[in-house]
C-alpha positions in Angstrom: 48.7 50.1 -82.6 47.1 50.8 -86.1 43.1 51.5 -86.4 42.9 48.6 -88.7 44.4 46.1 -86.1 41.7 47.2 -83.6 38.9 46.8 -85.6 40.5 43.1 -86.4 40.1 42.5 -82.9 37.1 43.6 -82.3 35.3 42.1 -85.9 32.5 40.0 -85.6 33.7 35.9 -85.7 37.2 36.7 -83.6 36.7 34.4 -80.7 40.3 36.0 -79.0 39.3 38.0 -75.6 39.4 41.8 -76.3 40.6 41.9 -72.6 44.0 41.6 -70.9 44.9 38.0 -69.2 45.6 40.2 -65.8 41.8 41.7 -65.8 40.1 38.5 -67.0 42.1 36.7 -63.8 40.4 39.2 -61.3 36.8 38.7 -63.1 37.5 34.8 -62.4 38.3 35.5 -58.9 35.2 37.8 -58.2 32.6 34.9 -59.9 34.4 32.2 -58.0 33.6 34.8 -54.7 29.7 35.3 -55.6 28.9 31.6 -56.4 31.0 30.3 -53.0 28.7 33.1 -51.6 25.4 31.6 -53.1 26.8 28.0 -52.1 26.4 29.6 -48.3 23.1 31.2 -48.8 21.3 28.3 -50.2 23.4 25.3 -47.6 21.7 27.4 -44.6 18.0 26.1 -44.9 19.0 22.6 -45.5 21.1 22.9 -42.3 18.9 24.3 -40.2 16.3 21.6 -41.2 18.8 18.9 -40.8 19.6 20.0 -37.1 16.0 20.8 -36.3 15.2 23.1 -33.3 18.0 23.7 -30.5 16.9 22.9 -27.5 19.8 23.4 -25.6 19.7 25.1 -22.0 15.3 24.7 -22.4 15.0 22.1 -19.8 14.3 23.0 -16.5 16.2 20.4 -14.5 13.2 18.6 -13.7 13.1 16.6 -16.8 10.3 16.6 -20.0 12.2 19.6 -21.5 11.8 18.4 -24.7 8.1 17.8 -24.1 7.5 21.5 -23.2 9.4 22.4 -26.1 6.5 20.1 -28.2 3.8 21.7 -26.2 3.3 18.4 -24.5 2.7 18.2 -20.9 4.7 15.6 -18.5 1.5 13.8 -18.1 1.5 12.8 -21.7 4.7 10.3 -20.8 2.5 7.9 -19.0 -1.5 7.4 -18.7 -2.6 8.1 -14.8 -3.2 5.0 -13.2 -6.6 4.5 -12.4 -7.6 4.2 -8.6 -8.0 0.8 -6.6 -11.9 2.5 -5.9 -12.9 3.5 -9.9 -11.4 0.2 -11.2 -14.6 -1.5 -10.4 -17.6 -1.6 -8.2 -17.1 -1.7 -4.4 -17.6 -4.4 -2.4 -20.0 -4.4 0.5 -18.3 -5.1 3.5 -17.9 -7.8 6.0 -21.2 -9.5 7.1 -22.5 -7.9 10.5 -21.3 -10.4 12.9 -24.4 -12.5 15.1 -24.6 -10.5 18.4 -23.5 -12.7 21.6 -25.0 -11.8 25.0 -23.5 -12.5 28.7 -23.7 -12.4 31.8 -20.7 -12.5 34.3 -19.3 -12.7 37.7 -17.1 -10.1 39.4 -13.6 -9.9 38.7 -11.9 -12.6 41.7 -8.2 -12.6 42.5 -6.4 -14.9 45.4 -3.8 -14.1 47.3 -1.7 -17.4 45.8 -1.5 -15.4 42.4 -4.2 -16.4 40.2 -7.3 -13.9 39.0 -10.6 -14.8 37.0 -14.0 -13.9 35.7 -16.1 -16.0 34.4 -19.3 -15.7 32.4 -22.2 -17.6 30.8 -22.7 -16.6 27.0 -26.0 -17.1 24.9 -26.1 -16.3 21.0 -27.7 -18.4 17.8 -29.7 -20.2 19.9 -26.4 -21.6 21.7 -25.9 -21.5 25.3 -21.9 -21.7 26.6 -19.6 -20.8 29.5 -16.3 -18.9 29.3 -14.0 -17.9 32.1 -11.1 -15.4 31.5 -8.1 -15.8 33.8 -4.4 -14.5 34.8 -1.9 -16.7 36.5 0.7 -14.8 38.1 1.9 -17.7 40.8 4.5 -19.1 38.5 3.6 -22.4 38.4 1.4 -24.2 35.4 -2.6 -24.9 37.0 -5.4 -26.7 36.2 -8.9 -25.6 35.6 -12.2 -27.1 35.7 -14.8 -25.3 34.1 -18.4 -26.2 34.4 -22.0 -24.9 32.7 -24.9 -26.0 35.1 -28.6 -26.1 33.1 -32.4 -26.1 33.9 -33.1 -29.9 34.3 -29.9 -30.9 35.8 -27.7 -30.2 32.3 -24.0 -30.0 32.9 -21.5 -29.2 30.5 -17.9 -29.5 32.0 -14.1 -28.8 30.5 -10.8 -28.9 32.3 -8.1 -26.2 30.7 -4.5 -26.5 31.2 -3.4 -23.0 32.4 0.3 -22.2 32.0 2.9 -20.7 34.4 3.0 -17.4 32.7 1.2 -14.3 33.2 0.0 -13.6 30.2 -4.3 -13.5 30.0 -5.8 -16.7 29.0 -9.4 -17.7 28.7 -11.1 -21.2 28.8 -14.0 -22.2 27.2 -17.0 -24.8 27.1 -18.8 -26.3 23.9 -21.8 -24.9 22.7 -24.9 -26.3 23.3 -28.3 -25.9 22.1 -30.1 -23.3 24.5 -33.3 -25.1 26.8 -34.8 -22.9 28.4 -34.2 -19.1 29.7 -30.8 -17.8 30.2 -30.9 -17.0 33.7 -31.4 -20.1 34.3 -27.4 -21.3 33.1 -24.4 -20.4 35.6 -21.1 -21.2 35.3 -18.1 -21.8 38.0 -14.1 -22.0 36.9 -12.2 -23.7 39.6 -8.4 -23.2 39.3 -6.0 -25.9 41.6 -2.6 -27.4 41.4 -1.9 -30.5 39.3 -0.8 -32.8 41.9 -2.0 -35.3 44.3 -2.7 -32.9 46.7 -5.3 -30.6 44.3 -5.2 -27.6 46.3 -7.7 -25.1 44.8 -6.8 -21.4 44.6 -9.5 -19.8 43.3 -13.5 -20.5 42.6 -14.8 -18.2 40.5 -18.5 -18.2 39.1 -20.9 -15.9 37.0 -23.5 -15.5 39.9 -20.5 -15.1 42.7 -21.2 -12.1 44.5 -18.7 -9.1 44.4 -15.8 -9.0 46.9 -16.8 -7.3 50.0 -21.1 -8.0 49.5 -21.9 -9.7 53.4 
């Protein structure tokens, strides 16, 4: 290769590469290896924002994972309820009930089955009898109930008494109270429904107590 020839190759306006095809291949290959390399570096933050945080294997199997990962607690999920007690102001309770006061008999049983006590009740002014009873003779009874006053005032009720044994009571109306309280008694008289009207037991709130002479 003449000296002249070289300097024509290398002379100022000769756009012709001053390098072999074979090295200019390998300079291709080595840019097309840095910018795919660049392409890499740059795609990893746009990645990593597009996927966000990994929260994989974080929760704790008892759910809200995700909210400990945000640094929010479980009870963020749902407001507490508030209690029955602070939704408002309490109510008072129930009125104190009127108190009743009474005077009763012993506790009477017969031998045909049947058992009673019966008692004279005053409260609000009222004045009333009340006779509680058990009828174990397996037959359904009648009973006569009666509330004896000061000046001769009666106040009577008859009670159908069934044939089990299950406690039952039966009761007079109320009446207006004369006079003082001791001066009221009451007798319950239980006999069979029939022609016949054979009473069982007599039982009154001034009877005395079994075995008194």
């Amino acid at each position: 290769m003449s000296a002249g020839r070289v300097c024509k190759g290398i002379g100022r306006g000769d756009l012709r590469a001053p390098f072999p095809p074979r090295y200019l291949r390998r300079m291709n290959l080595r840019l097309i290896g840095i910018g795919a390399g660049v392409l890499v570096i740059l795609s990893l933050p746009l990645a990593g924002a597009i996927a966000g945080p990994d929260f994989a294997g974080q929760d704790d199997g008892k759910g809200g994972g995700l909210f400990s990962v945000l640094g929010l607690s479980d009870s963020s999920r749902t407001a507490p309820a508030r209690s029955a007690s602070s939704a408002g102001p309490q109510q008072p309770g129930p009125a104190e009930q009127p108190r009743t006061d009474s005077r009763c008999g012993p506790e009477l049983s017969s031998p045909h089955g049947v058992e009673a006590q019966t008692c004279v009740l005053v409260g609000e002014g009222q004045t009333w009898g009340r006779s509680y009873y058990r009828n174990t003779s397996g037959r359904a009874l009648d009973a006569v109930l009666t509330v004896m006053g000061p000046a001769g005032r009666t106040v009577q009720i008859r009670c159908a008494v069934g044939a089990g044994d299950e406690p039952g009571l039966c009761e007079t109306p109320k009446e207006a109270s004369a006079g003082d309280p001791d001066s009221y008694s009451a007798v319950a008289e239980f006999a069979v429904p029939d022609d016949e009207g054979e009473l069982l037991l007599r039982s009154g709130s001034n009877s005395p107590a079994p075995g008194d002479g």
